[in-house]
C-alpha positions in Angstrom: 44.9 107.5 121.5 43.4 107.0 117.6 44.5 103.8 115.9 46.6 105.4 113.8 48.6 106.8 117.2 48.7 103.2 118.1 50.1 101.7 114.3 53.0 104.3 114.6 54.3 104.1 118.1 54.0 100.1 117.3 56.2 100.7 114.6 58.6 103.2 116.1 59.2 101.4 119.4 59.8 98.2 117.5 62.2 99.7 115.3 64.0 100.8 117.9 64.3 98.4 119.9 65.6 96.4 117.0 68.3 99.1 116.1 69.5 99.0 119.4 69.9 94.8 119.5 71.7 95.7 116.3 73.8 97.9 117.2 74.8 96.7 120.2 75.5 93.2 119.1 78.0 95.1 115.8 79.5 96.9 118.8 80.2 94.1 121.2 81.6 92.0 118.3 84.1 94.4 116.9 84.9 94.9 120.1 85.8 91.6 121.1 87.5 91.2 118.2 89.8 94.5 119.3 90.0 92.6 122.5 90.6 88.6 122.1 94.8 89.1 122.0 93.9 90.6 126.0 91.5 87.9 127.1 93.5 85.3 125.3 96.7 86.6 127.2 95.4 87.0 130.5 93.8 83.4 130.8 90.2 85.1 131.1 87.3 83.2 131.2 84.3 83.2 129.1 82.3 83.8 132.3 84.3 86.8 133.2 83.8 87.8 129.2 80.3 87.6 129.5 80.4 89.5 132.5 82.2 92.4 131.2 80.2 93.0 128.2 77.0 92.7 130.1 78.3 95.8 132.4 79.5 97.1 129.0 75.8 97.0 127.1 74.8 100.5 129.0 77.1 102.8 127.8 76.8 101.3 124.3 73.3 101.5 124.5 73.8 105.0 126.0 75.5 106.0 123.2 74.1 104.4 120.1 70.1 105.3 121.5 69.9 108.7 119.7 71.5 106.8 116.6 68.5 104.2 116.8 65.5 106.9 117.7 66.8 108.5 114.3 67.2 105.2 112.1 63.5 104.5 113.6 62.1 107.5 113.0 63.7 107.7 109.6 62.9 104.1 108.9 59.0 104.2 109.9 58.3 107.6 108.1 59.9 106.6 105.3 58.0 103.3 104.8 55.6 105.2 105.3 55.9 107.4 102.5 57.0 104.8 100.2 53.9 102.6 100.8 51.6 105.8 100.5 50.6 105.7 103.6 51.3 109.5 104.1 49.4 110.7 101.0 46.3 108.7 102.3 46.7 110.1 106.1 47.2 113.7 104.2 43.7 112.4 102.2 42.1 111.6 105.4 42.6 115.7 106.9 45.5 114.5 108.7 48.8 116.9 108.5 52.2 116.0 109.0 53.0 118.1 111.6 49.9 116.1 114.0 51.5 112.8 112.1 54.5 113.6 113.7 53.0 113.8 117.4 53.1 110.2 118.3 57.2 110.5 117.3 57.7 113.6 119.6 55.9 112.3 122.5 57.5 108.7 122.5 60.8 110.1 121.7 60.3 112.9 124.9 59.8 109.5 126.9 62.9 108.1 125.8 64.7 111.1 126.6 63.1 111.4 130.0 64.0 107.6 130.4 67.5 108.7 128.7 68.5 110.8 131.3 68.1 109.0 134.4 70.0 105.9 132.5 72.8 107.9 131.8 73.1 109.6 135.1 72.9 106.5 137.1 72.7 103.4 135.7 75.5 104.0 133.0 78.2 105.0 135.8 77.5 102.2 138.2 78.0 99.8 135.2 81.2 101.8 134.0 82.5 101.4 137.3 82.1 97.4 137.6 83.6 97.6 134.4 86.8 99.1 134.7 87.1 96.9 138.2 86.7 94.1 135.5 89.7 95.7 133.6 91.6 96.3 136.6 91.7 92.9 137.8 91.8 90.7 134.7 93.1 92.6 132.0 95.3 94.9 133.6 94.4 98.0 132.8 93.8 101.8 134.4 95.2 102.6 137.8 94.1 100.5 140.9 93.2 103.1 143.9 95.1 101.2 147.0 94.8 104.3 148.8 98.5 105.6 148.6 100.5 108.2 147.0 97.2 110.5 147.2 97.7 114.4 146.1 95.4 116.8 146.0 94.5 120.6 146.4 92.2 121.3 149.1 91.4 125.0 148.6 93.1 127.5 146.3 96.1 127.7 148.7 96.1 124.2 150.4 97.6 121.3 149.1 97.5 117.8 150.8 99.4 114.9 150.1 98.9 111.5 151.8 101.1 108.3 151.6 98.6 105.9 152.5 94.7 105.9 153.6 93.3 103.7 155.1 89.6 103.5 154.7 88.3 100.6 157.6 90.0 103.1 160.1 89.5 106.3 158.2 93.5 106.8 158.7 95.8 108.2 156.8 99.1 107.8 157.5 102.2 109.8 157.2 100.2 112.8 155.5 101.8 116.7 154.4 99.7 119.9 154.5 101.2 123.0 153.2 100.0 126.3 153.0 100.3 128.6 150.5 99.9 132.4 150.2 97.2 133.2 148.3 98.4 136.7 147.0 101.3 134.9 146.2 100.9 130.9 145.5 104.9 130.7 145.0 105.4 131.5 148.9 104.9 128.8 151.5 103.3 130.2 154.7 103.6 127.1 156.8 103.7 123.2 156.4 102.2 120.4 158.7 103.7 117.1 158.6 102.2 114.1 161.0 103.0 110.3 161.0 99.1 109.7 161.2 95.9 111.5 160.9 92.5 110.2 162.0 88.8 111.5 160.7 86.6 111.9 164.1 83.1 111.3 162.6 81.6 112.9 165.8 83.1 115.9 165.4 83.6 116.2 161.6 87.5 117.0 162.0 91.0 115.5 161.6 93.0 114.9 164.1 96.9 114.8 163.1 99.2 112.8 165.8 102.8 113.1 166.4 103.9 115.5 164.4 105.5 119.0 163.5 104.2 122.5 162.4 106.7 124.6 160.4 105.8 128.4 159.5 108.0 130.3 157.4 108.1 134.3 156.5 110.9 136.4 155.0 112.2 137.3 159.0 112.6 134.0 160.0 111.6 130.2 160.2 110.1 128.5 163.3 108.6 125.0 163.9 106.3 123.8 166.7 106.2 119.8 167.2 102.7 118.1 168.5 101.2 115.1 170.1 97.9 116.0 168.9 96.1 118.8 166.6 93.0 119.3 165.5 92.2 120.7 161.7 88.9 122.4 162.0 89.5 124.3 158.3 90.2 121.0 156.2 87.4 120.8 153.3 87.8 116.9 152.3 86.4 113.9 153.7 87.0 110.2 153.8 84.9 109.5 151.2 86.4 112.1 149.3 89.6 110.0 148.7 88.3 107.6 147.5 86.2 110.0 144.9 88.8 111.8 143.7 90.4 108.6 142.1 87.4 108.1 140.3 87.1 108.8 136.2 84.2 110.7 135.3 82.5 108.3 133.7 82.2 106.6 136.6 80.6 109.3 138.8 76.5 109.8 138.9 75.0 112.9 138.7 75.1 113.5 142.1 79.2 112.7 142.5 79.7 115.2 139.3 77.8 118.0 141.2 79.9 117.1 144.6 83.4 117.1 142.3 82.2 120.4 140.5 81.6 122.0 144.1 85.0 120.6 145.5 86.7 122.0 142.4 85.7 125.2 142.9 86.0 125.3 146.4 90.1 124.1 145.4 90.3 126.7 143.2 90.5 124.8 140.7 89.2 124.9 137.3 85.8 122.4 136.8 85.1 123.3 132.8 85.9 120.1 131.7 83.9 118.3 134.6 81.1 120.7 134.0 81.2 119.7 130.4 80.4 116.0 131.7 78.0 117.1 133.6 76.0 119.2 131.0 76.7 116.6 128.3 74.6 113.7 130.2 71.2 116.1 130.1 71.9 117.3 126.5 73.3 113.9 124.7 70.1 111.9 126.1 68.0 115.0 124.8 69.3 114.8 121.7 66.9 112.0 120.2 64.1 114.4 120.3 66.1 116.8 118.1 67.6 114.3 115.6 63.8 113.1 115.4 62.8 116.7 114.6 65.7 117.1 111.9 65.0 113.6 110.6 61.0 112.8 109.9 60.7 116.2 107.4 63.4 114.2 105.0 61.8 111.0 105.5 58.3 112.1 105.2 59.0 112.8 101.3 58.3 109.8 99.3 61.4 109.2 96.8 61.2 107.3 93.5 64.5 105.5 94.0 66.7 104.2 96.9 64.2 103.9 99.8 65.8 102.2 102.6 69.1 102.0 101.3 68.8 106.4 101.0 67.1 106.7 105.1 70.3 104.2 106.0 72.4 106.5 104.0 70.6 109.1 105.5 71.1 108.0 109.1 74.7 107.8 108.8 75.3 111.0 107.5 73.3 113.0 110.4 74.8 111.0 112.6 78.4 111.3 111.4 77.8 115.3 111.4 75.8 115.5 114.7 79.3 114.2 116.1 81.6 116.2 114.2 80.0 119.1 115.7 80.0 117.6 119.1 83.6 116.9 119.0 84.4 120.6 117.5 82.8 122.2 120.6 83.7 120.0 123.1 87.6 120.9 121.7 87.0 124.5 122.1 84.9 124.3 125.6 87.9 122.1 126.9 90.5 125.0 126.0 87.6 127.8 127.7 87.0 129.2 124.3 82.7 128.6 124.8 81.0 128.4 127.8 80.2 124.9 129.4 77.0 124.4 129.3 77.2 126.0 125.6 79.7 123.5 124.6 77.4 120.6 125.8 74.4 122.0 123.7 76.2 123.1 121.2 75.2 120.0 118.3 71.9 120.3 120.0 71.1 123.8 119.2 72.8 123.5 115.8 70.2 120.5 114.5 67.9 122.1 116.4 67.7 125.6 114.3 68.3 123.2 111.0 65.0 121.3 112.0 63.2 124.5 112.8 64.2 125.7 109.6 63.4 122.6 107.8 60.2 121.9 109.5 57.7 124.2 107.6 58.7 122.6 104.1 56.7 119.6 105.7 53.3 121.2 104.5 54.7 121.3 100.5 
C-alpha cells in the first residue's frame, strides 16, 4: 500500500468513526428526550437506562453507517480538493478514478462487516431491547405462551390456549381443517385438552380428546385417549418464533419464517422484503460512496464544508425517500421483493455510473 493509500484510509476511517460517535450520541439524546416522561413514570433506573441504550447503539449505528461512510467520503475528498491536494495527486500522474480505490476497498470492508452486523448482532440487541421495554416501560406484547393462532399449511389452522415450553405442552389446543378447493368448507376439526411434542419421534401427540368430520351428507365425531399428528409442520420452537417481530429475527430465523410462510400458504413479501433489505441497506455505503466522491472531488470557491454537510443531507434525505417509495409499493406486491429492497440501490447506483466519467474533466 503507497503512502498516499495509507494518508486516505487514515483520514476516511477516522472520519467515520467520528460521524458515527456523532451521530449516535444526537440520536440517543433526542431520544431520551422523546423518552424521559416514560422512564420518569415508571421509576426506571439510570442503570436500566444505560442498559437500554447500550442494546439500542446497534441498530442506530446500523442505520446511520451509510450516512457516516458518505459524510466521510464527502468530508475527506472534499478537504481534499479544497487544500489542493487533488490537483497535486493529478500533477503527480495520479487519476481520480485510482484516488478513489482506497475509498472503494475500505468501504467494501465495511459493507462486508455491515452485513454480518445487521444480520446478527443488530437482532440479538433488538431483542434484549424490547425485553427491556417489556418489563420496565410497558410496552409491545409479552409472549406468555397463550392465546397462540396460527395457520399451519394453506388449509390448517391451529390455535392453542396455552404452551408450555419446560414441558413442550400445550394445553387445550384446536386444529381444523379446511378444504383446499374451497377454504370456506370445514372438513374436520380436532379438539384435545393437551397435546405433547415427542422429541424422539418428531410428532404430537394430542390426549383426551375428540375428532369431528363434517361433509354435506352428514356430521360424525370420533372421541380419543391418544392420537398421533404425523402431518403437523410446526414445532416447539416455532411458538415461540412466531411471536417474534422481524427485527428481532437473524438471518437464519427470516429464512426459517419465509419457508414456514410459504409452506402456510401464506404470503412472505413483506418478510422477504426484511430479508433482502439487510444485504442491500449495508451495501449501500459502497454506492453512496460512488455517488458521493465525483461531487466532492471538485474543488469549490465558496461553502466547503458547510456545501459537503449540505451535501450529505440532501443524498441522504433522497436515498430514503426512494427507499420508503419502493418499499410502499413492494408491500402492496406492485415490485418484486428483492427489487423493492434494491430499489434506492440501483437508482444511486445508475446516477453514480452516470456521474462517474465527469471525474476525469
Amino acid at each position: 500500500m503507497k503512502i498516499l493509500d495509507k494518508y486516505l484510509v487514515k483520514q476516511f476511517l477516522l472520519t467515520i468513526i467520528f460521524g458515527l460517535l456523532a451521530f449516535t450520541l444526537i440520536f440517543v439524546v433526542i431520544d431520551m428526550m422523546e423518552n424521559l416522561d416514560d422512564f420518569i413514570d415508571q421509576n426506571v433506573s439510570m442503570d436500566i437506562i444505560l442498559n437500554y441504550y447500550l442494546v439500542f447503539s446497534p441498530e442506530i449505528i446500523k442505520l446511520i453507517t451509510p450516512v457516516a461512510v458518505l459524510f466521510a467520503a464527502l468530508f475527506t475528498a472534499g478537504k481534499a480538493a479544497n487544500l489542493s491536494e487533488i490537483t497535486a495527486i493529478k500533477a503527480s500522474g495520479v487519476s481520480l478514478f485510482r484516488f478513489m480505490i482506497p475509498f472503494l476497498i475500505t468501504t467494501l470492508f465495511i459493507c462486508a462487516l455491515s452485513i454480518y452486523f445487521a444480520g446478527y448482532v443488530v437482532p440479538h440487541a433488538n431483542s434484549v431491547k424490547v425485553n427491556l421495554e417489556r418489563k420496565y416501560l410497558n410496552r409491545g406484547f409479552v409472549f406468555t405462551g397463550s392465546n397462540i393462532f396460527f395457520k399451519d399449511s394453506a388449509s390448517r389452522i391451529v390455535n392453542i390456549a396455552y404452551f408450555d415450553n419446560s414441558q413442550n405442552q400445550a394445553h387445550r389446543i384446536s386444529i381444523q381443517e379446511f378444504d383446499v378447493a374451497d377454504p370456506t368448507k370445514m372438513i374436520s376439526r380436532t379438539d384435545a385438552a393437551k397435546m405433547t411434542y415427542d422429541t424422539t419421534s418428531r410428532k404430537w401427540i394430542a390426549e383426551n380428546g375428540v375428532k369431528r368430520f363434517f361433509s354435506s351428507e352428514r356430521q360424525s365425531a370420533s372421541y380419543f385417549n391418544q392420537l398421533t399428528f404425523s402431518d403437523l409442520n410446526f414445532h416447539p420452537d416455532d411458538l415461540s418464533s412466531k411471536q417474534q417481530k422481524p427485527e428481532e429475527m437473524n438471518l437464519d430465523d427470516l429464512k426459517k419464517l419465509i419457508g414456514s410462510q410459504v409452506r402456510e400458504g401464506t404470503d412472505p413479501k413483506n418478510t422477504l422484503i426484511e430479508y433482502y433489505s439487510r444485504f442491500s441497506f449495508s451495501m449501500s455505503s459502497i454506492v453512496v460512496v460512488l455517488f458521493g466522491i465525483p461531487l466532492a472531488a471538485a474543488k469549490r470557491r465558496r461553502g466547503g464544508l458547510a456545501v459537503q454537510i449540505g451535501i450529505n443531507i440532501l443524498v441522504t434525505f433522497i436515498y430514503l425517500v426512494f427507499s420508503k417509495v419502493s418499499q410502499a409499493f413492494g408491500k402492496n406486491g406492485a415490485i418484486d421483493p428483492m427489487l423493492t429492497a434494491w430499489f434506492a440501490n440501483l437508482i444511486f447506483l445508475a446516477a453514480a455510473l452516470i456521474n462517474l466519467p465527469r471525474v476525469r474533466q
